[in-house]
N, C-alpha and C positions, 0 to 999 in steps of 0.2 A: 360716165354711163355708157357712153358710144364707144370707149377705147375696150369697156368691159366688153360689151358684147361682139366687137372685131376677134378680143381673143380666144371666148371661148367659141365664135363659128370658126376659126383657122384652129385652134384643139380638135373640135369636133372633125375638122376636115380631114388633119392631119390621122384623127383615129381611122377613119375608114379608110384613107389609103392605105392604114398599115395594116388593117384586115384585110384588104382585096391584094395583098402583096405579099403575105405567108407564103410559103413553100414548104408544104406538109409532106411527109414522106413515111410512110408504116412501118415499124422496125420492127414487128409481131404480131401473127396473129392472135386471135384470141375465141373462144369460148365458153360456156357456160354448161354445165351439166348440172341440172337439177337433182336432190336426192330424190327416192321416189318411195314414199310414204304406203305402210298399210297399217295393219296394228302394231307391226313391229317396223324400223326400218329397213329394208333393203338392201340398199347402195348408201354408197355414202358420194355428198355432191363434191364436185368440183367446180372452179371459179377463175379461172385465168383472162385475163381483161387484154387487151391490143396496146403495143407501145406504139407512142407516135415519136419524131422528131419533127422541130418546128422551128425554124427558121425565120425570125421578123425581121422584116426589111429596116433598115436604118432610114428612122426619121429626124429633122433637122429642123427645129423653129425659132426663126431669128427676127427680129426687127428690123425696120428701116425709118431713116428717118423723110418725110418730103414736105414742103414749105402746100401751103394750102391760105385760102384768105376766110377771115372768120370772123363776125361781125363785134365790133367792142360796143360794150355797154356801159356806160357811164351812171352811176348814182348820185342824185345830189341831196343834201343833208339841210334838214331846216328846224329850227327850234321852235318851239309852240308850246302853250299853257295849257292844261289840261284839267278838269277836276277828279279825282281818284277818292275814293268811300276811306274813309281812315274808322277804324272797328278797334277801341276799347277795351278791353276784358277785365271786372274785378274780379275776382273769386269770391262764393259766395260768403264765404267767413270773413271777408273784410265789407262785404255790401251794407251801405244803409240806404234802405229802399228811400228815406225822408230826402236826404241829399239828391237821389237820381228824379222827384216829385220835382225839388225847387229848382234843377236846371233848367226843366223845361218850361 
C-alpha cells in the first residue's frame, strides 16, 4: 500500500516538472473572422488557429533499492472445537411431514 502511494506522489511529481519545463515556441499566428449574418449572408468567415511547437523536457523514473528496519510479525496457529448449525434440505416432493413430527 505504502510502495503504492510513493509511486504515484513521484509520478505525480515527476508530471509537474515536466509541465513547468516545456519550452513553448509560436510557429503562427492566428485568427478568427466571423461571418457576419443579415437575412442573407455577407462574408463568408475565416478560421485559422496559432501553431505551437513544444518541447518536453526528458523525464527519467527509476528506483532504488535501501535497507530500512521493519517490524516482523509472527502468527501462531491453534486448533479448537467449534459448534457450527448443520441445515438439511428435503425437497418437498420427497417430505413426509409424520417423519419430521417423530424426530423431534
Amino acid at each position: 500500500m505504502r510502495k503504492t502511494a510513493f509511486v504515484i506522489a513521484g509520478l505525480a511529481a515527476a508530471a509537474s516538472i515536466a509541465l513547468v519545463g516545456c519550452d513553448v515556441q509560436k510557429t503562427q499566428e492566428g485568427h478568427v473572422q466571423m461571418p457576419k449574418y443579415e437575412v442573407s449572408k455577407t462574408q463568408e468567415g475565416d478560421v485559422k488557429l496559432p501553431k505551437y511547437d513544444v518541447d518536453a523536457p526528458k523525464v527519467d523514473v527509476t528506483t532504488t533499492q535501501k535497507d530500512i528496519t521493519v517490524p516482523k510479525v509472527e502468527v501462531q496457529k491453534e486448533e479448537k472445537t467449534v459448534t457450527l448449525p448443520k441445515v438439511e434440505i428435503t425437497p418437498a416432493k420427497d417430505r413426509d411431514d409424520k417423519k419430521v413430527a417423530e424426530k423431534k
